[in-house]
C-alpha positions in Angstrom: 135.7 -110.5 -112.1 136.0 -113.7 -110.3 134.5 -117.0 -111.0 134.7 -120.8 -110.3 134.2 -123.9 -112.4 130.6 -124.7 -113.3 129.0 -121.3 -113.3 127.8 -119.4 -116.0 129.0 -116.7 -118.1 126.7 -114.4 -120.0 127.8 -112.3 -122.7 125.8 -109.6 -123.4 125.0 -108.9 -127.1 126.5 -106.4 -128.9 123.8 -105.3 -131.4 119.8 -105.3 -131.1 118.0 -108.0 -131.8 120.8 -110.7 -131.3 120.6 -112.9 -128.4 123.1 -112.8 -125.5 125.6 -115.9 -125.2 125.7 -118.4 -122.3 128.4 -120.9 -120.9 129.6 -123.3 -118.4 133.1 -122.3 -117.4 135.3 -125.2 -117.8 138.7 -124.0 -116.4 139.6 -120.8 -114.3 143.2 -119.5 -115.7 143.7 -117.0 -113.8 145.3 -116.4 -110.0 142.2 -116.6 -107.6 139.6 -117.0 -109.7 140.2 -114.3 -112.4 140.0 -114.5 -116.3 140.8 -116.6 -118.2 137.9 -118.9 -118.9 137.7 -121.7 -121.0 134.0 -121.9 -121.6 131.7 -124.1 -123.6 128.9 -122.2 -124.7 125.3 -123.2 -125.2 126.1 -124.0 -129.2 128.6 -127.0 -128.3 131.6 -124.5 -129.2 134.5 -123.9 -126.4 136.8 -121.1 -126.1 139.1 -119.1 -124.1 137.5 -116.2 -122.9 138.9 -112.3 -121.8 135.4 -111.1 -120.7 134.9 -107.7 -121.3 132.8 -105.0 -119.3 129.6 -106.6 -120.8 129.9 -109.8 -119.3 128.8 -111.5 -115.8 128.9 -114.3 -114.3 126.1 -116.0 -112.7 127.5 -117.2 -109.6 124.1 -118.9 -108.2 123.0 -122.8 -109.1 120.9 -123.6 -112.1 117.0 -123.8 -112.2 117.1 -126.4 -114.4 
């Protein structure tokens, strides 16, 4: 998984009926673009990240 500063990373959720998690990625860690992320998700809270096979990035601009 690669990614750059300012995309998104969606988490999918583990259990039915809970919504997936979203967030910019602050930092890239990693050589060439690869985990970790330090990402602030949608609920103000920021973390380093490991993402997991149920993750993705969304490497495409915002609608917003």
């Amino acid at each position: 998984m690669q990614a750059k500063v300012g995309e998104m990373l969606i988490l999918k959720a583990n259990h039915v009926g809970e919504p997936n998690r979203e967030g910019e990625i602050l930092e890239v860690r990693g050589s060439d673009g690869t985990p970790p992320f330090l990402v602030r998700f949608d609920d103000g809270h920021e973390g380093l990240v490991f993402p997991g096979p149920d993750a993705v990035v969304h490497h495409g601009k915002s609608t917003d």
